[in-house]
Structure formats: structure tokens, C-alpha cells
C-alpha positions in Angstrom: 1.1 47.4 -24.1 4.4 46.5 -22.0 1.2 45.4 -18.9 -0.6 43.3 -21.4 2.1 41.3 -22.9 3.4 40.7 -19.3 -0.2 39.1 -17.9 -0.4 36.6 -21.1 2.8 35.7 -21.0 2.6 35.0 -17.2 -0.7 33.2 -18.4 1.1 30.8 -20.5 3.8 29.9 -18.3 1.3 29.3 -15.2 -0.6 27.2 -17.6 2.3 25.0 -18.3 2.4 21.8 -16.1 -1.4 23.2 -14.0 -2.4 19.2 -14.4 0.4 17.5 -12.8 3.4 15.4 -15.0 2.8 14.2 -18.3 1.4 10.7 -18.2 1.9 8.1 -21.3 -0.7 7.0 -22.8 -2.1 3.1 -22.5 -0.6 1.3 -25.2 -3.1 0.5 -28.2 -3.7 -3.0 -29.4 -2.6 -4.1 -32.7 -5.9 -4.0 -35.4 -5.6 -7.0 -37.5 -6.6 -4.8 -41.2 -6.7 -7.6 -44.6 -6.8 -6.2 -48.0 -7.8 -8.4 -50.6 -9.3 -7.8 -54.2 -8.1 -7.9 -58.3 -7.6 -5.6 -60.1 -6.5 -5.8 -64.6 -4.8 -3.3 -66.6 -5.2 -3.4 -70.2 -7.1 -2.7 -73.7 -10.7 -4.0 -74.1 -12.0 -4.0 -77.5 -15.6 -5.0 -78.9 
């Protein structure tokens, strides 16, 4: 069991960083979002 945990843990940290350095990620552009509408709260009667 000792073997086994050994190889995935040595998997895991080989894994870590295999692509290079962290790059940051193009900033977005703002998205121009407009909400409009009505809304009524009440009592209708007949």
C-alpha cells in the first residue's frame, strides 16, 4: 500500500507547475447589462 501511495503522490507533485508559470488571464471588457420594466403590488377587486 506504502508503493502505491508513494507513485500518486509523486504523480501529483510532478504534475504541479508541468506547463510553465501561471499566466493572468487577459482582462475582460466591461458588458454594458440595462434593466428596465414595472412592476405593482396591491389588491385587485372586480
Amino acid at each position: 500500500m506504502r508503493p502505491l501511495l508513494a507513485i500518486c503522490v509523486l504523480g501529483l507533485l510532478a504534475a504541479c507547475g508541468a506547463d510553465g508559470e501561471p499566466e493572468r488571464p487577459e482582462p475582460r471588457r466591461p458588458i454594458d447589462i440595462s434593466v428596465s420594466g414595472t412592476a405593482e403590488i396591491g389588491i385587485h377587486s372586480p
